[in-house]
MMTF fields as JSON, N, C-alpha, C and O atoms, coordinates in Angstrom:
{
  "mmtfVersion": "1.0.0",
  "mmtfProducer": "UNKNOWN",
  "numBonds": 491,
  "numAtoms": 492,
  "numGroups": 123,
  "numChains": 1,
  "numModels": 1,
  "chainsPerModel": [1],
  "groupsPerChain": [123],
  "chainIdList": ["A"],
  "bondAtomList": [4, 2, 8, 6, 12, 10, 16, 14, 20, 18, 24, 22, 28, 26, 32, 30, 36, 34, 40, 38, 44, 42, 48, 46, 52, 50, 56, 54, 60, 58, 64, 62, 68, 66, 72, 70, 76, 74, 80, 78, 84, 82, 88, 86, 92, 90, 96, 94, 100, 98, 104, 102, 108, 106, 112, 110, 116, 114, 120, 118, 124, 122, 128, 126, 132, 130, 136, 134, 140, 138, 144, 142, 148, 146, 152, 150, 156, 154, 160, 158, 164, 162, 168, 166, 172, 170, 176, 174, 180, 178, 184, 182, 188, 186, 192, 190, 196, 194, 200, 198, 204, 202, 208, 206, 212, 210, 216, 214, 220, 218, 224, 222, 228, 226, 232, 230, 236, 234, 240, 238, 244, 242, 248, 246, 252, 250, 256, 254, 260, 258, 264, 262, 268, 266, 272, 270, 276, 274, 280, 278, 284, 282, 288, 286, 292, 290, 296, 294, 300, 298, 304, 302, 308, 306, 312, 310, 316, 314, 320, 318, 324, 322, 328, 326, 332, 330, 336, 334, 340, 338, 344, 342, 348, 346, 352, 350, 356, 354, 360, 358, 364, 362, 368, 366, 372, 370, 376, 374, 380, 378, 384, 382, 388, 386, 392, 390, 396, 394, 400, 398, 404, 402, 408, 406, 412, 410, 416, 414, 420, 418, 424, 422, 428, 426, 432, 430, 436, 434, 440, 438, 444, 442, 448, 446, 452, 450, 456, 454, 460, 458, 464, 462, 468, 466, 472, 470, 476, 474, 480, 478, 484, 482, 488, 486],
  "bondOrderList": [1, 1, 1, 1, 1, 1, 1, 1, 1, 1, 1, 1, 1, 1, 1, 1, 1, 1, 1, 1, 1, 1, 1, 1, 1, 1, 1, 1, 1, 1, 1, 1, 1, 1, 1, 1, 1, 1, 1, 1, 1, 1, 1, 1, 1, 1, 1, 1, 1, 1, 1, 1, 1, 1, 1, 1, 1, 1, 1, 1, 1, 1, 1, 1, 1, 1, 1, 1, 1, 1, 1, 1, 1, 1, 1, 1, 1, 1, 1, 1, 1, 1, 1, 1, 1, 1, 1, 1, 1, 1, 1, 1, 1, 1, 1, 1, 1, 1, 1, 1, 1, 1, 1, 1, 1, 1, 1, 1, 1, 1, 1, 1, 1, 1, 1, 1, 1, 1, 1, 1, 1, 1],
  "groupList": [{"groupName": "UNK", "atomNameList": ["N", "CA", "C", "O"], "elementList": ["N", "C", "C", "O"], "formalChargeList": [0, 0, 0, 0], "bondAtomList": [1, 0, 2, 1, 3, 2], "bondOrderList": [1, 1, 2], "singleLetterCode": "X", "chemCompType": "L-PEPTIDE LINKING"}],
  "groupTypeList": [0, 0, 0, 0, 0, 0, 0, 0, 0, 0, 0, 0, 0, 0, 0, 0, 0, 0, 0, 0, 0, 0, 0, 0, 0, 0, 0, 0, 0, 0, 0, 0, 0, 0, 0, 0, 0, 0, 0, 0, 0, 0, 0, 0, 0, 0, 0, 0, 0, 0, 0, 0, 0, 0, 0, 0, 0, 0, 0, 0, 0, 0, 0, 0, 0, 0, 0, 0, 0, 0, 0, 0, 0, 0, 0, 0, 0, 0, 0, 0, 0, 0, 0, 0, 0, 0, 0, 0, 0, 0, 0, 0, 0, 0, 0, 0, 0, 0, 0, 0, 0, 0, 0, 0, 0, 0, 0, 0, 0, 0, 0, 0, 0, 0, 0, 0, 0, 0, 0, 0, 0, 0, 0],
  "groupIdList": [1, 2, 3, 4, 5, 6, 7, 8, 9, 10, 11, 12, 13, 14, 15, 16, 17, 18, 19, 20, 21, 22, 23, 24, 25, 26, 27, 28, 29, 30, 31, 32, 33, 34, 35, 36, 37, 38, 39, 40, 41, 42, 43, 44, 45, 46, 47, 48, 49, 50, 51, 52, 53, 54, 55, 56, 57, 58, 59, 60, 61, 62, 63, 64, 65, 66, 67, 68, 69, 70, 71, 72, 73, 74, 75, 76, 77, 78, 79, 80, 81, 82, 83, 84, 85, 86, 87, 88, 89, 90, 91, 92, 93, 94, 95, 96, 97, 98, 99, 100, 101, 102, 103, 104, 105, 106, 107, 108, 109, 110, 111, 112, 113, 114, 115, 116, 117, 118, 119, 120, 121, 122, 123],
  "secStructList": [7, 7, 1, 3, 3, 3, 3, 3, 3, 3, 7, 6, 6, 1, 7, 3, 3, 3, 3, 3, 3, 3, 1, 1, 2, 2, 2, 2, 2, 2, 2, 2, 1, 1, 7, 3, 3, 7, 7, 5, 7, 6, 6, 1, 7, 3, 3, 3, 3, 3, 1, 1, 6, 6, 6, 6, 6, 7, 7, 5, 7, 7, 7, 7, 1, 1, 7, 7, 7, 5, 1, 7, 5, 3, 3, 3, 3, 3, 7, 6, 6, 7, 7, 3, 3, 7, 7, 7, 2, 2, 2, 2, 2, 2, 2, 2, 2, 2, 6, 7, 1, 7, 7, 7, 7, 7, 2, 2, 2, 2, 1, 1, 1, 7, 7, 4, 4, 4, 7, 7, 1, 7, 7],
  "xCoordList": [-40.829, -41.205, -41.786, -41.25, -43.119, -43.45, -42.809, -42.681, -42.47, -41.651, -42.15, -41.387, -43.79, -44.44, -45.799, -46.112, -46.384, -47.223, -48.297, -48.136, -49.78, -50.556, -50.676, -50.694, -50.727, -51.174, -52.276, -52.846, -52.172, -53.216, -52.407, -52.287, -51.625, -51.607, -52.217, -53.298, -51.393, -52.35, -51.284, -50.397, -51.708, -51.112, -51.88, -53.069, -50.936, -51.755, -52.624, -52.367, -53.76, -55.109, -55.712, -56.438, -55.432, -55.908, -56.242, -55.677, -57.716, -58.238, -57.292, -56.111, -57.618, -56.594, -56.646, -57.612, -55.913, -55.929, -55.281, -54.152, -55.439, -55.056, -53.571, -53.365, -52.511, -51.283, -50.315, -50.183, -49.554, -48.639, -47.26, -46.954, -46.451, -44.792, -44.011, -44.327, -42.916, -41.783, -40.958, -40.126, -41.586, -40.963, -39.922, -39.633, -38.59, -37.345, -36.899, -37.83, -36.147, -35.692, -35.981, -36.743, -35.395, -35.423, -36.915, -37.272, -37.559, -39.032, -39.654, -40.448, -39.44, -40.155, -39.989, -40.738, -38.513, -38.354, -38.604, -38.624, -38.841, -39.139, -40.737, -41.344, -41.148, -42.842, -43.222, -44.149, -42.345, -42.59, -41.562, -41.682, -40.593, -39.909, -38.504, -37.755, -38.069, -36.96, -36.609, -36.762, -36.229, -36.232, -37.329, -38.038, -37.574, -38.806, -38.937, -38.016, -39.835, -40.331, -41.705, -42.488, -41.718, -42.978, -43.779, -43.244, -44.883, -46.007, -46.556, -46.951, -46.81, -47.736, -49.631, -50.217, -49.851, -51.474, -51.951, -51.459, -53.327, -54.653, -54.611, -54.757, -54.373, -54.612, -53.086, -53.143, -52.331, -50.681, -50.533, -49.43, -51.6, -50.778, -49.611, -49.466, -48.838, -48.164, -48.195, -47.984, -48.516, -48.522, -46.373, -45.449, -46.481, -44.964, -44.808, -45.755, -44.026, -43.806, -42.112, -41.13, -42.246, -40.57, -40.539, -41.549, -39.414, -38.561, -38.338, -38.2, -38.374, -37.572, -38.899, -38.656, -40.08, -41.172, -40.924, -40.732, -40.957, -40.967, -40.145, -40.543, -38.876, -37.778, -37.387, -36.693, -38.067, -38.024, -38.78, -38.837, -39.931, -41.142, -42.435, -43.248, -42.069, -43.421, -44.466, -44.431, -45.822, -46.894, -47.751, -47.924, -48.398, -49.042, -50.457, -51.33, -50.323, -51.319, -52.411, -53.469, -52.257, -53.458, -52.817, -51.702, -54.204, -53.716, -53.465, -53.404, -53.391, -53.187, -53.014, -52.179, -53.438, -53.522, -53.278, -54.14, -51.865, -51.635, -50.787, -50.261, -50.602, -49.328, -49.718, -50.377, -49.331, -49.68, -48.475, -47.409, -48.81, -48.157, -48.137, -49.196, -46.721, -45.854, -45.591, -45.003, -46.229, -45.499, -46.157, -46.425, -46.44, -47.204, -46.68, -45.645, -47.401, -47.088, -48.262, -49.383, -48.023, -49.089, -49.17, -48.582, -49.851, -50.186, -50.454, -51.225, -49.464, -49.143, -49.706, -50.331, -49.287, -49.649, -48.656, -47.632, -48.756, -47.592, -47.743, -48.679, -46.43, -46.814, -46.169, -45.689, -46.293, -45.623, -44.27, -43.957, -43.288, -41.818, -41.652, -40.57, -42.751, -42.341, -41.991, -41.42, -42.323, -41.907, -43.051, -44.046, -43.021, -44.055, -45.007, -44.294, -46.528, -47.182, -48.264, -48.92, -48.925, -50.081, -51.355, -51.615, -52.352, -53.552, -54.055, -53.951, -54.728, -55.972, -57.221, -57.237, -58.139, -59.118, -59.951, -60.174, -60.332, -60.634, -60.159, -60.986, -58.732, -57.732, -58.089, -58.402, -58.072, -57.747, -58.73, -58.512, -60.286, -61.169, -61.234, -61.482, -61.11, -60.842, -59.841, -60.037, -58.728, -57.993, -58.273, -58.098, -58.529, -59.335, -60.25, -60.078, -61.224, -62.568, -61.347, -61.118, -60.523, -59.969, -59.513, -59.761, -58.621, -57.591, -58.647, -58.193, -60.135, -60.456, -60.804, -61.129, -60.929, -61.422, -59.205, -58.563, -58.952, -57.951, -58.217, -59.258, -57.132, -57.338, -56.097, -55.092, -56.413, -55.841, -54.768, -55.251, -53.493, -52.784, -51.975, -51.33, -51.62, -50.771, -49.518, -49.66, -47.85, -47.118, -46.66, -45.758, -47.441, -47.188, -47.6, -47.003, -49.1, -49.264, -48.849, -49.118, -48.215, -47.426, -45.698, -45.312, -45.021, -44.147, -44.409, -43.458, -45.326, -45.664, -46.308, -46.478, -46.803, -47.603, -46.455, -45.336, -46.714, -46.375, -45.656, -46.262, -44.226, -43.121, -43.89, -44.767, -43.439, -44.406, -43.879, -44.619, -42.753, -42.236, -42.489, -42.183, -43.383, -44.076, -45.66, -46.532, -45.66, -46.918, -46.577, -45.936, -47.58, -47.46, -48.843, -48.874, -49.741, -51.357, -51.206, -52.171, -50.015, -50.022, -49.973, -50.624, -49.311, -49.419, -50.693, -50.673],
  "yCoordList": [-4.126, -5.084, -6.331, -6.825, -6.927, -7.701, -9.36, -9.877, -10.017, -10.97, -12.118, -12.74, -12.159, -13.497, -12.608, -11.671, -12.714, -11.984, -13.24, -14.424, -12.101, -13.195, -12.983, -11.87, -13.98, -14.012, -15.299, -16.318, -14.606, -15.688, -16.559, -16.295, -17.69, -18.491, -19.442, -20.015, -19.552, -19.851, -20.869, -20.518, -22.163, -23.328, -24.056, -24.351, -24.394, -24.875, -25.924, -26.827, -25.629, -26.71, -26.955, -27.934, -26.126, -25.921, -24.134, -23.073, -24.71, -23.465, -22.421, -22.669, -21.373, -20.133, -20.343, -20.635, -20.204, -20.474, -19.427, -19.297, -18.785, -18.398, -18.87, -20.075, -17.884, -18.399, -17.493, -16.601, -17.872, -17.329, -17.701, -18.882, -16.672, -16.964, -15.967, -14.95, -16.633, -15.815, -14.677, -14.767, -13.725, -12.035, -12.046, -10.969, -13.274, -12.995, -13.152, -13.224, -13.21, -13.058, -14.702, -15.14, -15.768, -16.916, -17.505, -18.567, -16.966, -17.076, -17.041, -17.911, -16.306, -15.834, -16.549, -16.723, -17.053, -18.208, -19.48, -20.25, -19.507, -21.161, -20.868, -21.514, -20.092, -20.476, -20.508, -21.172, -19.687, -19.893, -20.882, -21.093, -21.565, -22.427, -22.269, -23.245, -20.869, -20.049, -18.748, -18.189, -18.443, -16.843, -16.359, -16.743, -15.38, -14.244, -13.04, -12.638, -12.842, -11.971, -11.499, -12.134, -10.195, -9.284, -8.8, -8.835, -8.335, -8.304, -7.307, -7.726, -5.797, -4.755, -4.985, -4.827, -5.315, -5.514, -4.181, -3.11, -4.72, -3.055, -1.863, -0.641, -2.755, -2.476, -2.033, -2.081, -1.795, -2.308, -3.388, -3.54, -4.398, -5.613, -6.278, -6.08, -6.853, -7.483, -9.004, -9.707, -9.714, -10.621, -11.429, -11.004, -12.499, -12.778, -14.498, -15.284, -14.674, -15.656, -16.07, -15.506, -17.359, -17.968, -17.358, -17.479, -16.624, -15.791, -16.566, -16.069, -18.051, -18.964, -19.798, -20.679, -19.844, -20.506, -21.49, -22.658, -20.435, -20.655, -21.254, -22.386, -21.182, -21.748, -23.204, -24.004, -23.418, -24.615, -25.509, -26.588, -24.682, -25.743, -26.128, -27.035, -25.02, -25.614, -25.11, -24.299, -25.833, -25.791, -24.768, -24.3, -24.16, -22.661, -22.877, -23.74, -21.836, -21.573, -20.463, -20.719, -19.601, -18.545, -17.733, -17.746, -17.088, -15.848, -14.442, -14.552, -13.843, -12.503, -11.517, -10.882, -10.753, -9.872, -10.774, -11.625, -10.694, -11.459, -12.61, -13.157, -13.012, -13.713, -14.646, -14.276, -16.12, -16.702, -17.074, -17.574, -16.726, -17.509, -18.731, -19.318, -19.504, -20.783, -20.794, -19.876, -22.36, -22.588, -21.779, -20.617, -22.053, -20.781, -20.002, -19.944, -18.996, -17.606, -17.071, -17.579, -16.417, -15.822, -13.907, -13.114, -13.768, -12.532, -11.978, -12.451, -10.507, -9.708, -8.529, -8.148, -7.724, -6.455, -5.754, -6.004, -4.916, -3.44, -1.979, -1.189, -1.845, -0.557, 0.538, 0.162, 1.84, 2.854, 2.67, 2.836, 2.222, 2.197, 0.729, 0.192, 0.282, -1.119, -2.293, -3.148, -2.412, -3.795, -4.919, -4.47, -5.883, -6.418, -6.577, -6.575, -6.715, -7.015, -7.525, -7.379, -8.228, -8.892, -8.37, -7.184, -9.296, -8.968, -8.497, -9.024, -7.254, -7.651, -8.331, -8.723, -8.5, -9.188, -9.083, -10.079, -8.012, -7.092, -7.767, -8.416, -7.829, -8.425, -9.792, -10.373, -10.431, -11.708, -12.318, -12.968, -11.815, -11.86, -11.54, -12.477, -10.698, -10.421, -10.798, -11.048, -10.862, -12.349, -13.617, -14.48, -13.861, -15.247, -15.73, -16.775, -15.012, -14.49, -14.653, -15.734, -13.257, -13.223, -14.423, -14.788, -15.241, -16.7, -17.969, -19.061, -17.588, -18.846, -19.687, -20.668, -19.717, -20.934, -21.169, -20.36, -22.515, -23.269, -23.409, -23.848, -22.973, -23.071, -23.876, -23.998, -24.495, -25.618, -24.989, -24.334, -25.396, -24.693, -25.27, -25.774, -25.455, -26.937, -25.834, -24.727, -26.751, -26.131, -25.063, -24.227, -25.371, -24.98, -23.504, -22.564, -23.458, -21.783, -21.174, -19.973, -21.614, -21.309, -20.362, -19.21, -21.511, -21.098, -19.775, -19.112, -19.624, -18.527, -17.532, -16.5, -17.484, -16.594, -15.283, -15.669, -13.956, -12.696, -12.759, -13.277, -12.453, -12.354, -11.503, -10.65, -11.876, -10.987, -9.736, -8.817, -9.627, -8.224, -7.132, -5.991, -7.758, -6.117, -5.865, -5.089, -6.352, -6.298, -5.65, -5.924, -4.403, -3.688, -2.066, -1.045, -2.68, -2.649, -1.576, -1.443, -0.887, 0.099, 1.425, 2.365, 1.573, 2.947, 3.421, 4.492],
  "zCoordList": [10.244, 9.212, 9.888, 10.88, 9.21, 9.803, 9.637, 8.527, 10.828, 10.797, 9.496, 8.757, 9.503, 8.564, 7.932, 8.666, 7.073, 6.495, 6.047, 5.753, 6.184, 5.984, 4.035, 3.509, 3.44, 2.094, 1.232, 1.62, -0.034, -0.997, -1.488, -2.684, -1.14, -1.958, -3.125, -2.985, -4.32, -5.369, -6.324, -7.102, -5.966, -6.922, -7.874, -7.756, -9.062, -10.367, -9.869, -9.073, -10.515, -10.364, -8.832, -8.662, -7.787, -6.352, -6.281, -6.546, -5.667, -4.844, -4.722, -4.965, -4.405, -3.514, -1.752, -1.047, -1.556, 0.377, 1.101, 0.627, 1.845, 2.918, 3.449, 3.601, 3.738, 4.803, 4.644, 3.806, 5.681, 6.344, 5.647, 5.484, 5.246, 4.719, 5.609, 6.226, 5.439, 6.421, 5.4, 4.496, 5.991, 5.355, 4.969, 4.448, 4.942, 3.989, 2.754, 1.951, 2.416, 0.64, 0.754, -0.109, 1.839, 1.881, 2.246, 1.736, 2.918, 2.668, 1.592, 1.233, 1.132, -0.165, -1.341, -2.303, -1.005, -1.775, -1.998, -2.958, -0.56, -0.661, -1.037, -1.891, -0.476, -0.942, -2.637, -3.098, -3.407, -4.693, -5.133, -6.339, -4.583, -4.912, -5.548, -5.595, -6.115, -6.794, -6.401, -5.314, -7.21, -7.407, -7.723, -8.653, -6.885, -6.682, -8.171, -8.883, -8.222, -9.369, -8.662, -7.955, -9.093, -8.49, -9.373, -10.481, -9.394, -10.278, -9.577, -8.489, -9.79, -9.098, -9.835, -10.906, -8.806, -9.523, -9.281, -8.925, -9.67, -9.799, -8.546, -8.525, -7.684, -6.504, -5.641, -4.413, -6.01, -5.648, -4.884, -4.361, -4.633, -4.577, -4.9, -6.107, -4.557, -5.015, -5.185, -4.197, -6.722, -6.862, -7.176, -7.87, -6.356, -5.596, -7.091, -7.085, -7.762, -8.558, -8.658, -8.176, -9.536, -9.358, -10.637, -11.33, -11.153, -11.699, -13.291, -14.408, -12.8, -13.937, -14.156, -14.981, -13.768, -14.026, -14.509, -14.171, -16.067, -17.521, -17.674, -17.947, -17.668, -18.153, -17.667, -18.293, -16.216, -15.643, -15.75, -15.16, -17.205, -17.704, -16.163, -15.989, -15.405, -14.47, -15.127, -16.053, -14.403, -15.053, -15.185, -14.059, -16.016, -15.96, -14.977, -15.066, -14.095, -13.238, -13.159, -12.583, -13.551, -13.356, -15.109, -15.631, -15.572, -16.812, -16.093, -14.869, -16.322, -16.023, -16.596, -15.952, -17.819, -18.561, -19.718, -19.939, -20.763, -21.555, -21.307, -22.277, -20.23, -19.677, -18.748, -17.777, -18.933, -18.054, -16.879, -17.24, -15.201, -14.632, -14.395, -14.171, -14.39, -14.352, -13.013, -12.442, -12.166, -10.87, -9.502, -9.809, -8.268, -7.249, -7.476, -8.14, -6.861, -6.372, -5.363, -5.348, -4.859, -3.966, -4.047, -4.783, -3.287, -3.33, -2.029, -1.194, -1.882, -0.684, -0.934, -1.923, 0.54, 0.537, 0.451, 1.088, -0.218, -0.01, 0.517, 0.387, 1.208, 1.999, 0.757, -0.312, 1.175, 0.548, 0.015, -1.164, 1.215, 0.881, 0.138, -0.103, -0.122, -0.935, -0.476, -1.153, 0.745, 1.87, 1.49, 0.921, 1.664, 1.553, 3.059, 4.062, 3.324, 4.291, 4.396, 3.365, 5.403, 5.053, 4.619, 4.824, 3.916, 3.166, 4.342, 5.45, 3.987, 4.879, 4.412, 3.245, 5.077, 5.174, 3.843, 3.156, 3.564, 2.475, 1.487, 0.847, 1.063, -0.188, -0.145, -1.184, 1.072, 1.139, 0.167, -0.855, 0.941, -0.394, -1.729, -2.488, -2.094, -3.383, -4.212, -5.401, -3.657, -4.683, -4.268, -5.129, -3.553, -3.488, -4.395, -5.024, -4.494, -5.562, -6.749, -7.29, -7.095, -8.697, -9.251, -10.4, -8.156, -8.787, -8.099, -7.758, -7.974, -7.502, -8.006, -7.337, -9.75, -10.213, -11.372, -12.041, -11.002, -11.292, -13.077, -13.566, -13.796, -15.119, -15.421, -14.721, -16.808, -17.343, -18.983, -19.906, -18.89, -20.192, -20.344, -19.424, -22.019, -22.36, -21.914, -21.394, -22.427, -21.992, -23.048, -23.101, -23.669, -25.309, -25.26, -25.785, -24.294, -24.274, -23.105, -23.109, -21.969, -20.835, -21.746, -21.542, -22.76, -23.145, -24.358, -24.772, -24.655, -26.059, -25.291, -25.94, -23.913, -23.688, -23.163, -22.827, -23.11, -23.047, -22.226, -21.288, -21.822, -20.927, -19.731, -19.866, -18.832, -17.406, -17.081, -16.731, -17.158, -16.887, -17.343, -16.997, -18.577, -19.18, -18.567, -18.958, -18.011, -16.881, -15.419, -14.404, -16.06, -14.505, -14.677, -15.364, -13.632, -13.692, -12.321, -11.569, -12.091, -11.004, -11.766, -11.311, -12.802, -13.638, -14.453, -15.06]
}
């Protein structure tokens, strides 16, 4: 397992960037700020979010099907057995490109928008 993984970070109203988080449950945490919640994208990416966003009223950051995410999150790679690992180069671009323009949402449609857990773009 790789010790730090490269990923897309993506915070409300800033660019997407490039970086490095440390591969543990406590890594993972601090970079989204809570508890972790996972998101299988198109691609089996894994898009990485705080669990309680919503509930902690942070601010909505990117849409995503019907659901908006609340608060960073970034976006990893996944292997077969489900570990997380870094983008490659390839990804890095292409979610970069997907979350690169910063969108704006009262809290009003952050809190009404579609619970995330019924989102899953790997099946």
């Amino acid at each position: 397992m790789e010790k730090t993984i490269k990923v897309i970070m993506v915070e409300p109203m800033k660019e997407p960037y490039p970086t490095e988080v440390e591969n543990t449950l406590e890594g993972l945490q601090k970079a989204v700020g809570g508890y972790i919640e996972t998101v299988c994208l198109e691609d089996c990416a894994v898009l990485v979010c705080n669990e309680e966003g919503k509930l902690l009223g942070l601010p909505g950051n990117r849409s995503l099907g019907n659901d908006i995410i609340a608060g960073t999150f970034f976006v990893a790679g996944s292997n077969d057995d489900g570990d997380f690992v870094s983008l490659t180069e390839d990804k890095i671009r292409q979610y970069s490109d997907r979350f690169q323009k910063p969108e704006a949402f009262t809290q009003e449609q952050v809190e009404d928008a579609s619970a995330i857990f019924s989102l899953n773009f790997c099946e």
